[in-house]
C-alpha positions as CSV (number, residue, x, y, z in Angstrom):
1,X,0.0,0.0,0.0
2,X,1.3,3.6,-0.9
3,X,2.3,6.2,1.8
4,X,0.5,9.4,2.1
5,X,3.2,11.0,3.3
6,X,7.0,10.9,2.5
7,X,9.0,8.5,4.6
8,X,12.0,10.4,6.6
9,X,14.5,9.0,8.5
10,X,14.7,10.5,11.8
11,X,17.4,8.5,13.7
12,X,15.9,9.7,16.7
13,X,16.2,13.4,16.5
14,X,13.3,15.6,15.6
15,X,13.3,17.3,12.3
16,X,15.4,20.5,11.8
17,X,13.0,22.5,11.8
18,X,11.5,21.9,15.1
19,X,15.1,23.6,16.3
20,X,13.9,26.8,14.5
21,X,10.4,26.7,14.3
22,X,9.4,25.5,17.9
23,X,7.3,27.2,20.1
24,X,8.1,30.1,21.3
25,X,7.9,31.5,24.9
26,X,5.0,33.8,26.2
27,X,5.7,37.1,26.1
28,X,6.0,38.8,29.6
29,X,2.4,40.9,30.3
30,X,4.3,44.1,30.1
31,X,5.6,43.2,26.2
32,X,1.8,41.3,25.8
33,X,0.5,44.8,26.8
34,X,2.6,46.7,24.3
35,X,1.5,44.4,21.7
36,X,-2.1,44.9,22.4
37,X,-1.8,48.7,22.3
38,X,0.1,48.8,18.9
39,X,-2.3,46.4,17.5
40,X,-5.0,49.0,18.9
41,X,-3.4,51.6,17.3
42,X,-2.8,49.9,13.5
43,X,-6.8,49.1,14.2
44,X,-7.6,52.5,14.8
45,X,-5.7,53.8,11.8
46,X,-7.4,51.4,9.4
47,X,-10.7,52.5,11.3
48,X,-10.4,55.6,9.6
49,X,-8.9,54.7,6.5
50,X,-12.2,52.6,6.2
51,X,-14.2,55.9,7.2
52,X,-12.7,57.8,4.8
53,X,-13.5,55.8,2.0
54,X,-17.1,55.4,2.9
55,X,-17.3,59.2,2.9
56,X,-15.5,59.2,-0.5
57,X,-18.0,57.0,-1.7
58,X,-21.0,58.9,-0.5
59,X,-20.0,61.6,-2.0
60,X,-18.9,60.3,-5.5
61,X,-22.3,58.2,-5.2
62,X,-24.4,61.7,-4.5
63,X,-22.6,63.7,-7.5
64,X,-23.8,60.8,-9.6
65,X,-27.2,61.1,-8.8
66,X,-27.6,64.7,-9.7
């Protein structure tokens, strides 16, 4: 019967990439804190960006109408 997935040899070490792609460690609440407030702050900006556009719109959408 055929493998689904290809056969490694391991010798019994992990793969490489669990050396550089493991999990990481939680970040300490202050840096968790920081990274809440800058993801606050790019949420904020595309907030308006959103609000702008909408306002763009409603105004290309009433010129139209005239």
């Amino acid at each position: 019967m055929w493998r689904r997935r290809a056969w490694r040899f391991y010798f019994g070490f992990p793969p490489i990439d669990f050396y550089f792609h493991g999990m990481k460690p939680f970040p300490s609440k202050k840096e968790y804190l920081n990274m809440l407030e800058e993801y606050k702050k790019d949420l904020e900006e595309e907030l308006r960006e959103v609000e702008r556009e909408i306002e763009e719109t409603k105004k290309r959408d009433s010129s139209k109408e005239v």
